[in-house]
Each structure stands twice: as C-alpha cells, then as structure tokens.
N, C-alpha and C positions, 0 to 999 in steps of 0.2 A: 294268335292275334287275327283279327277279323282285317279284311282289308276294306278300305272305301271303294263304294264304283266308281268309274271313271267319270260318271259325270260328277257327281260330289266333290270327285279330287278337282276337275277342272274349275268349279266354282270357287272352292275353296281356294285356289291358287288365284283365280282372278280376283278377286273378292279381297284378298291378301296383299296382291301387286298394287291393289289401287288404294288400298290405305296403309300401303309402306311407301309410296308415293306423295301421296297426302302430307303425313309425316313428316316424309324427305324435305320436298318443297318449302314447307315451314320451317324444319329447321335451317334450308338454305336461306331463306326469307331474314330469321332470326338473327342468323349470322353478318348477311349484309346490315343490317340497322347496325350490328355491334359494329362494324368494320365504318361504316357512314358515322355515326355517334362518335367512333375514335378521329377518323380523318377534318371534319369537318363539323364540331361542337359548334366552335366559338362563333363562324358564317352565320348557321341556324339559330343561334341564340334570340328567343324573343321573349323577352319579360313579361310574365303572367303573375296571376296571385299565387303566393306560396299554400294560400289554401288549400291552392285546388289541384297541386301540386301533390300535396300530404293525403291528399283525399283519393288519385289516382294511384300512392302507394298503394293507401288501404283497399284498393282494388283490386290492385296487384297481388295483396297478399290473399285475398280470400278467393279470385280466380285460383289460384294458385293450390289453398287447399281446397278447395271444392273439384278440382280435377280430377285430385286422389281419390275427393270421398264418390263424385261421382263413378271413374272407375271400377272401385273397389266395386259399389250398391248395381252396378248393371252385370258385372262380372261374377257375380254369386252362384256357387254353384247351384243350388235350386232353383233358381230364376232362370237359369241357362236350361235347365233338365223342362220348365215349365216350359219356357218358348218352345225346344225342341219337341215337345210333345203336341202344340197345339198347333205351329208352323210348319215343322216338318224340316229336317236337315238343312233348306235352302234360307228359312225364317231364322234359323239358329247365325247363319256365318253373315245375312243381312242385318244380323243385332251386332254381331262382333266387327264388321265394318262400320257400321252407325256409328257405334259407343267409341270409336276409334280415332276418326276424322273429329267426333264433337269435341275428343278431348285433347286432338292435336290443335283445332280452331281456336280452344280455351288456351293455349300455350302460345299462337299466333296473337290472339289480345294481348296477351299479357305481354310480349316482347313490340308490340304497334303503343300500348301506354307506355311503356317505359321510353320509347321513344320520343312521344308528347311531352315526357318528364324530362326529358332531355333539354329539347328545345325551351322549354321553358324555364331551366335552371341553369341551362350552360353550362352544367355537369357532365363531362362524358362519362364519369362512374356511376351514375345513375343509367346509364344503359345500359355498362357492364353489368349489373349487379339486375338488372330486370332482366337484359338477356338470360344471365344464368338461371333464373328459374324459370324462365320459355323453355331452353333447352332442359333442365332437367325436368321439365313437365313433357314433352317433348322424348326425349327417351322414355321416358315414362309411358309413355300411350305408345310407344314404336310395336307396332304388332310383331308377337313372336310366334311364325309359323308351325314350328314345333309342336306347341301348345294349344293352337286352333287344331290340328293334326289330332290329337291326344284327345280332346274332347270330343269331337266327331265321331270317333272310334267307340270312346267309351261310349257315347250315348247309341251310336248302331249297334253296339253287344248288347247295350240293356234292353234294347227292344221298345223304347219309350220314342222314338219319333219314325212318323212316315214320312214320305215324300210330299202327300196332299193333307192340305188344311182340315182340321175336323168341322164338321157341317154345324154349323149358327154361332160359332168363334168370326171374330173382325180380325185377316188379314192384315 
C-alpha cells in the first residue's frame, strides 16, 4: 500500500476537521431548535397560512432528497478520478469538503423551516419530525475520514493526479 505524503495527509486532515466541524455545529444547531421547539412551542406560536405551512413541508421534503441525490451525483467515482486528474490531490479533498458543508447547509435549511413550521403551527412535532430529517441528512453528509483516506490512495496508485493543475483547465 502506497502511503500519502505528509503534505496531502496534512490537507486531508485539515480539510476533514473543518467539515466535521461544519457538520458538528449544525447538527448542534439542529438539536437546539428541537430542544427550543419542545420548551417553548406554545410562546412562539404565531398564526400563518396553513398554505404556506404545507408548502415549507414540501420543501422540506425535497431539500431532503435532493441532499442524497446531490451527494450520491458529486461523490461518483469517475467524477472524483476526473477532478483528481485535472486538479490534482489538493482539487480532489477541496471537492469533498465543498460537497460536504453544501449538504450539511441543506440539512441546516431543512431543520431552520421546520422551525418556521413550528411557529407557525404551534406544533412541536412538526419540529420533531423536520429536525429528524436535518439530522439524518446530517449524518448523512458527516464526512468519513477513512473513506476520504482510501480514495486518495487509490487515485495516488493509479497514477491519474498530480499535484499541479493541467495547463488551459479552469482551477
């Protein structure tokens, strides 16, 4: 097994820390609305249209899978072997922190409307029930080091990315 250089592993660890952080914070985030939503529904309650209400479900639901599909569509293994070839190791773990944070952000929406839904229905199971898919969108995008580890490796054996961008490719 090939090993990483130390700079790559240093990237890759920082690169890592800062969107398991990311993550973390939102689902601390998430968690407080649930805890705020249980404590103190009935305070916050302010009568809106049930419309629009029904409308930030459907919001809710398709952040929700668009998370996954996003995920899944940035996380593809030939798309990853592509970046790494035309960016180079460091363009490779700048996509997998990107694609990271954007679909912890999409998990942080989704648990700030169900909050809105909250207040606006005086339901605190409507935040239960939005928090729960913040968080499991949210584990969902939690980056797993291992795995960032594993692909670095692989793509440094195959010999398909350098360190420097290739000339008249957009950075």
């Amino acid at each position: 097994m090939v090993q990483t250089s130390e700079s790559t592993q240093a990237e890759l660890t920082r690169r890592h820390r800062t969107a398991a952080m990311v993550v973390g914070a939102l689902l601390g985030l998430t968690v407080a609305l649930i805890v705020i939503g249980f404590v103190s529904s009935e305070s916050l309650h302010r009568p809106g249209d049930p419309s629009l209400a029904m409308a930030l479900w459907i919001a809710i639901l398709i952040f929700g899978l668009g998370s996954f599909a996003l995920r899944r569509t940035r996380f593809q293994t030939m798309r990853l072997r592509d970046i790494a070839s035309l960016r180079g190791i460091s363009g490779l773990l700048a996509t997998l922190q990107g694609t990271t944070i954007q679909v912890a952000f999409i998990g942080g929406a989704i648990a700030l409307m169900g909050f809105v839904v909250m207040i606006m229905t005086g339901n605190k199971y409507d935040m239960l029930r939005a928090g729960g898919v913040a968080i499991i969108v949210l584990l969902y995008a939690y980056p797993q080091r291992p795995a960032w580890q594993r692909l670095v490796q692989a793509i440094e054996q195959s010999g398909e990315a350098d360190d420097s961008p290739v000339e008249g490719t957009i950075a």
